[in-house]
C-alpha positions, 0 to 999 in steps of 0.5 A, a space after each residue: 468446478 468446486 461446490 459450494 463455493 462463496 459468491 462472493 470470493 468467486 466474483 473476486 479476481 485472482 491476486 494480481 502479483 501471482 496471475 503475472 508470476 505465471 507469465 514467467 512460466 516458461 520464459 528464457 532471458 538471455 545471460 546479457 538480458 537478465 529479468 527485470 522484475 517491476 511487478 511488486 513493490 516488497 522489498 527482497 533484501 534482508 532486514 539490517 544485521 541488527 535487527 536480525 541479530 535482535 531477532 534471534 536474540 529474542 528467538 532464543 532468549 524471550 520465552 515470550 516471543 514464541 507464546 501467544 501475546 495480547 491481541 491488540 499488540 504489544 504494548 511496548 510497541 502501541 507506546 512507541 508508536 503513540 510517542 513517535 507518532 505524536 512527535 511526527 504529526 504534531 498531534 495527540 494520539 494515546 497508546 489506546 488509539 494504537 492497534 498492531 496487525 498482522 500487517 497492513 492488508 490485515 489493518 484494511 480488512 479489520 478495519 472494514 469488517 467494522 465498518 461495512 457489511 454486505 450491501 454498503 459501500 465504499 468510495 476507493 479512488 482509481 487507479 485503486 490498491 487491488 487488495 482492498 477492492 477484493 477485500 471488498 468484493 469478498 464481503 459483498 461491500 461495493 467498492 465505488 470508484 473515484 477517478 483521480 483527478 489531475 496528478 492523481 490525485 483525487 477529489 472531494 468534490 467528486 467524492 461527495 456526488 458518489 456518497 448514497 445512504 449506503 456509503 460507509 467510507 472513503 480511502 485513501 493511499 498516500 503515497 499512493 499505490 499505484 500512482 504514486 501520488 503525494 497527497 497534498 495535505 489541503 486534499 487530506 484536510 478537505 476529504 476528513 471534512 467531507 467525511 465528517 460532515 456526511 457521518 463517515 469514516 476517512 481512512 488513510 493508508 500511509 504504508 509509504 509514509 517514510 519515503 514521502 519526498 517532502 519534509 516535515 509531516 504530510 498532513 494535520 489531521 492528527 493535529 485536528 484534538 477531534 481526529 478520532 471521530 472520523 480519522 482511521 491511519 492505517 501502517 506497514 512495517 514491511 517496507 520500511 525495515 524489511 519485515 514483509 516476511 513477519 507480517 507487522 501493520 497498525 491501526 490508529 483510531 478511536 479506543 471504541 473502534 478499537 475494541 470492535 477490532 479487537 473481535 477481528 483480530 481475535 477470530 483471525 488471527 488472536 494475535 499478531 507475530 511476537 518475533 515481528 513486532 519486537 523487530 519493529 520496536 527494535 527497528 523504531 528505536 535504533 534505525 532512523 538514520 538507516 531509514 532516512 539513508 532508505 529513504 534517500 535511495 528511493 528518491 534517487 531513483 524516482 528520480 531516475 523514472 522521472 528523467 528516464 520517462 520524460 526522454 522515453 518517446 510516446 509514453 506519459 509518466 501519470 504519477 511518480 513518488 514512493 515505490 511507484 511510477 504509473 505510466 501510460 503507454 503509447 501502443 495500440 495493443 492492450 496492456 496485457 497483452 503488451 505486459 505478457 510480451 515485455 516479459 520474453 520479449 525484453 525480460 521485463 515484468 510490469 503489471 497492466 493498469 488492468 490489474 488497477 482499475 475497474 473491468 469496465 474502465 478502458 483506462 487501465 488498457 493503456 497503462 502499468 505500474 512500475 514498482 521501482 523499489 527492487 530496482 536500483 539507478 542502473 537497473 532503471 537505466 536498462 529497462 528504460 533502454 530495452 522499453 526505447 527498443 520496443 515495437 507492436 
């Protein structure tokens, strides 16, 4: 055992995402039985030529690309969003209200650091994203789980029976991981009223905005010219231009909650990738075609999870939509225990719905994730013929 060690990081769970790597250790797929890799949603294909090509423009030509920048990001790209953003939500948001982070798990946690503390509370709906409840479990705040109501999606009126004086405020993630869910702009609506009337923050994390299957903008909570008293947007570059490697999130929110993260960001990290943020400028300007071609890609192949659960005999598809189908699987053995099979077994690796839920939630035993964004039309076809041929 190490000493000392911090209670509080000791009490939280390993990475999920690395623990069922391990399960590969040792595993042998067959040459007409290749892995199918379901685990994690990050994309593993490079960025377009173009943006790499404005990347390495930069990296040669822009002296300031390699020193450190402004903490809250550069202001070419708080403007861009600001202007895009207005565009997109129908509201009015300043190049003030605009933080950039080192992605978007660095936007949750400096975004909470100026929220909650040690013995506060957070309202997270089940199945929940496992980084922010660790997060949460680090900074001794405790996360408050809400199961998610039918489609998965949650509601205020559940949320309201969980709020003490402790509780700081509620997430949401729309679309969601892991469930997939779309939030309806009615739930979004009735959460931001929830929240204001009780004195707390509603922060939403919309990293899968661009794959949203609806047209037109998810929700009004822009359009609302009091948003930044209670509303905090959360988003992520890495899906949508391939930027996982460069680390490129946001914050939108007020200027006050903004120069409060600004200590954060200043202490962790001072300020976020230069080479990063150039290339989602580059990829905001340039790319939206390429985006709504992204776009169209994933939808057909929810699609394809949608038709292939609804012909695959005992198990129930939860939720569908961005990179993600939760499913409920129809065998008596536990999720791990199921998933660490799957891998050598029928070379797939899912994550459990253990990995989703509360220790003490027997719900997660009986489901998974399935992130399906690293899996074409074909490659679903095939896992879900090997999942039809699989017994306990």
């Amino acid at each position: 055992m190490i000493h000392p060690l911090n209670p509080a990081v000791q009490a939280t769970d390993l990475p999920p995402v690395m623990e069922a790597r391990r399960w590969l250790q040792g595993a042998v797929f067959p040459p007409d039985r290749p892995l199918i890799n379901v685990s994690q949603a990050a994309p593993v294909e490079v960025p377009t030529l173009g943006l790499r090509q404005a990347l390495a423009e930069a990296a040669l030509n822009n002296n300031d690309a390699h020193l450190y920048g402004p903490v809250l990001g550069l202001p070419a790209l708080r403007a861009e969003i600001s202007s895009q953003w207005s565009a997109a939500y129908g509201g009015t948001i300043k190049e003030t209200q605009v933080a950039i982070t080192q992605g978007c798990n660095q936007a949750f946690c400096a975004v909470m650091a100026t929220l909650a503390g040690a013995g506060d509370e957070v309202i997270l709906p089940t199945p929940w994203y496992f980084n922010h409840e660790m997060w949460l479990t680090m900074q001794g705040v405790k996360a408050v789980p809400l199961p998610a109501g039918a489609g998965l999606i949650p509601e205020a009126e559940a949320a309201a029976a969980l709020i003490t004086p402790r509780t700081r405020a509620i997430v949401l993630v729309s679309p969601n991981n892991p469930g997939g869910a779309e939030y309806p702009a009615q739930t979004l609506a009735a959460f931001r009223d929830l929240a204001r009337a009780r004195g707390l923050a509603l922060i939403v994390d919309e990293t899968y905005r661009d794959f949203d299957s609806r047209p037109g903008r998810p929700h009004d909570l822009f359009a609302d010219p009091d948003w930044a008293d209670t509303f905090i947007h959360l988003y992520s570059f890495s899906k949508t231009y391939r930027l996982t490697g460069h680390r490129v999130g946001a914050v939108i929110a007020s200027e006050a909650r903004l120069s409060e993260i600004e200590k954060f960001l200043d202490t962790v990290a001072i300020c976020p990738s230069q080479l990063g943020q150039i290339g989602a400028l580059w990829g905001m300007q340039n790319l939206n075609q390429w985006v709504a071609g992204e776009r169209a890609e994933i939808l057909a192949r929810r699609a394809a999870m949608t038709g292939g659960f609804a012909a695959l005999e005992g198990w129930k598809l939860l939720g569908c939509g961005a990179y993600f189908a939760y499913v409920e699987h129809p065998f008596a053995e536990d999720s791990v225990t199921i998933a660490k099979r799957l891998v050598h077994e029928r070379s797939i690796l899912m994550l459990p719905g253990t990995m989703f839920q509360p220790k003490h939630e027997p719900k997660g035993q009986r489901q998974f994730r399935i992130a399906f964004a690293n899996a074409n039309v074909t490659g679903i076809s095939q896992m879900f013929d090997r999942l039809a041929t699989f017994r306990t």
